[in-house]
C-alpha angles and dihedrals in degrees: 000000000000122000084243090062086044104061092034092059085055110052084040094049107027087226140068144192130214130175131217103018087148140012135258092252090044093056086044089055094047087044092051096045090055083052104062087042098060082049093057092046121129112176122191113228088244091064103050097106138135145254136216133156082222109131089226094033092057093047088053097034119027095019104053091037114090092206092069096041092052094049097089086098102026140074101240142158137251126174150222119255109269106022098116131068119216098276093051100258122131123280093189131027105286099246089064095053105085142099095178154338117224165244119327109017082137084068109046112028121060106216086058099038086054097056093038087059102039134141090248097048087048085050095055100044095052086047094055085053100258112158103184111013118185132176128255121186136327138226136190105198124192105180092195122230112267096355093051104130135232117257107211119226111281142151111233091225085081097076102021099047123184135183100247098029110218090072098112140064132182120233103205115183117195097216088181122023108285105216142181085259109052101028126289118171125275119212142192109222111233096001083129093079095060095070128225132310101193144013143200116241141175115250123222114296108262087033131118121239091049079204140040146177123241104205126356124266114257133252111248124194102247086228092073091064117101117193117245105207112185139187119236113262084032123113135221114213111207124193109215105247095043115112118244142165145174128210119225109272110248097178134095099256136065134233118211126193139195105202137165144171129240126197135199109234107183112106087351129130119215108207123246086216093060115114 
């Protein structure tokens, strides 16, 4: 496919996907440094909390906890649902334990801040017309094998919110294949054009929730979803307003995935309110 068709699939569509980003043996080193951070991890009682993409659950959850709302510039954990008994001990092996690790993993360990910052990711960001490009936050997502939670239908705007809005776009990158069966993403095509209907802010200093939403995430017809299958080393390119999805992974094996956002920053204006 020509670089043309490319670029137009993706400003029709709002996604894009792209095979062969990294190599078998590149996904396997990123996969084996996380590793051996998960092995190292040490996590206090007060940060064992959940996550969850649910509009009251975040509120309760991500939005009234400190640790979330300070890890803009921190490699820290959050977990599946579960996985923790009463007292706070693990249910599960701990490796198995967690949702994500987050949110600047680009800036503090080498190996990802190598790929975040590689020639081909610098080549497709200047193809699609980006001028400035900075990045704005990364994730390392496991989505376990048979507790691997759903993740309900948003528009990442809505947490990273720009003026205009169009400025950012999501690198997803499949370090293991991302199937029907253990989770791969579900998009609307198009769904980008029709703007946002809520958005994450921070509350008044002082004030709890530290978070809130403006406005509430709209109801789509499931038939609208494609699936989004990808090959692992491939990579899924989301613009920020399209609609996605992914459903819990049931199955016996994982799918992890090194993602990050990128943001044009020429002439954009990164809002104050963001998270």
């Amino acid at each position: 496919m020509a670089i043309v068709t490319y670029i137009i699939s993706y400003q029709e569509d709002g996604y894009l996907i792209l095979d062969g980003l990294l190599s078998p043996a590149e996904c396997d080193e990123l996969r084996l440094r996380m590793g051996e951070i998960v092995d190292r991890m040490d996590v206090p009682e007060h940060c064992r909390i959940q996550f969850s993409t649910n509009h009251d659950e975040q509120l309760k959850t991500q939005g009234n906890a400190d640790y979330f709302i300070t890890s803009g510039d921190k490699i820290r954990f959050f977990f599946e649902k579960g996985v923790f008994d009463d007292k706070g001990d693990f249910t599960v092996p701990k490796e198995r334990s967690l949702n994500k690790i987050g949110h600047a993993l680009h800036a503090y360990e080498p190996l990802y801040k190598t790929a975040t910052h590689s020639p081909k990711i610098q080549g497709i960001a200047k193809k699609l017309g980006l001028k400035s490009p900075v990045i704005l936050q990364s994730m390392y997502i496991f989505k376990q094998p048979g507790i691997g939670g759903e993740v309900t239908p948003h528009q990442d705007a809505t947490f990273l919110h720009t003026e205009p809005l169009g400025r950012v776009m999501g690198v997803w990158i499949a370090l293991e294949d991302a199937t029907l069966d253990n989770g791969c993403l579900w998009f609307i095509p198009g769904s980008h054009n029709n703007g946002i209907t809520r958005r994450m802010v921070r509350t008044p200093e002082g004030t709890y929730p530290l978070t809130d939403f403006v406005g509430r995430e709209a109801t789509y017809d499931d038939k609208l979803f494609i699936p989004a299958p990808v090959k692992k080393g491939g990579v899924v390119l989301i613009e920020g307003e399209v609609v996605h999805k992914s459903e819990q992974n049931a199955s016996e094996k994982s799918r992890h995935v090194y993602t990050f956002h990128i943001m044009e920053s020429q002439e954009t204006k990164w809002n104050p309110e963001n998270w």
